[in-house]
C-alpha positions in Angstrom: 115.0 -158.5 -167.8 113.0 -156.5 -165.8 113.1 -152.1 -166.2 113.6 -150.5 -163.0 114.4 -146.6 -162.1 117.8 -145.2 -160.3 118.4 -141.5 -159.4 121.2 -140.4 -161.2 123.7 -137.8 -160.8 122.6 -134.8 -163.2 125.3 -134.9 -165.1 125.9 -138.9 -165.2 122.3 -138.7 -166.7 122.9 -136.5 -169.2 125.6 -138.1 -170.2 124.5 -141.4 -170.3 120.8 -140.6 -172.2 123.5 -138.4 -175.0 125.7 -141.3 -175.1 125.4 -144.0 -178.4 123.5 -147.1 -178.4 126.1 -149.5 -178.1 128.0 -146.9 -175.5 124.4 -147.1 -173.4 124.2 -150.8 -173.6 127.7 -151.4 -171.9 127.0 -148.7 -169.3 123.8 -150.7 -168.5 125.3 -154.1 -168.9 128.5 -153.0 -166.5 125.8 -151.7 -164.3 123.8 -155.0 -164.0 126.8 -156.9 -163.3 127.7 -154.7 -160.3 124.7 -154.9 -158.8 124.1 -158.4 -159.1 127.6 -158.5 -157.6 126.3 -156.4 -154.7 123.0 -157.6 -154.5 123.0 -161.1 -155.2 126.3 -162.6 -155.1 127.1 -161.2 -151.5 123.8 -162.7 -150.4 124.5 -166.0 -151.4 127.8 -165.9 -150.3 126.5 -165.5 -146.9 123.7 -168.5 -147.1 126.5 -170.5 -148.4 128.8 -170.2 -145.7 125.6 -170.1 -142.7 124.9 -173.8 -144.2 128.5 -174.5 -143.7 128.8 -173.4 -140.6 125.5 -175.5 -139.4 126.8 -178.9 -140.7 130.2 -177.9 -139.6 128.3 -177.9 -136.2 126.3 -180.9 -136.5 129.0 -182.8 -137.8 130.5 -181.3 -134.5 128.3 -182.3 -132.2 127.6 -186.1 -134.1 131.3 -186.5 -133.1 131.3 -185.6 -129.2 132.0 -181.8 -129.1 129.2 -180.4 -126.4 129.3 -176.4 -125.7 131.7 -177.2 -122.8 134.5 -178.9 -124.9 134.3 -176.3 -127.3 134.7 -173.8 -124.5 138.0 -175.8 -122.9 139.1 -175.8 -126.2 138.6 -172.3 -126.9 140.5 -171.2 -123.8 143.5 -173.4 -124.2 146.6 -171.5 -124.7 148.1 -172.0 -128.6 
């Protein structure tokens, strides 16, 4: 794990550096897990679904759909 800095709130810090060990430790291990939720998961997410959508297009394309068909198709009444 890597030790990084965050501005606190004043009184979120003082509460957290008075808190017990073990009280600390699941503050900073709820902390990590939001941020990774933020930070990382979200961000994958995304690359996840762009590489879908390109071989969703590909596949598209490898099967006769040309920007024109996709247009007709598009503006066709449901």
């Amino acid at each position: 794990m890597t030790q990084v800095a965050i501005t606190l709130e004043t009184d979120v810090a003082s509460a957290f550096l008075k808190a017990k060990p073990q009280m600390r430790k699941k503050a900073e291990t709820l902390v990590n897990l939001w941020l990774k939720d933020l930070f990382v998961k979200k961000a994958n997410a995304r690359k996840e679904l762009f590489e879908i959508m390109q071989t969703a297009g590909k596949i598209a394309q490898a099967n006769g759909l040309t920007p024109e068909k996709l247009q007709k198709i598009l503006n066709e009444k449901g």
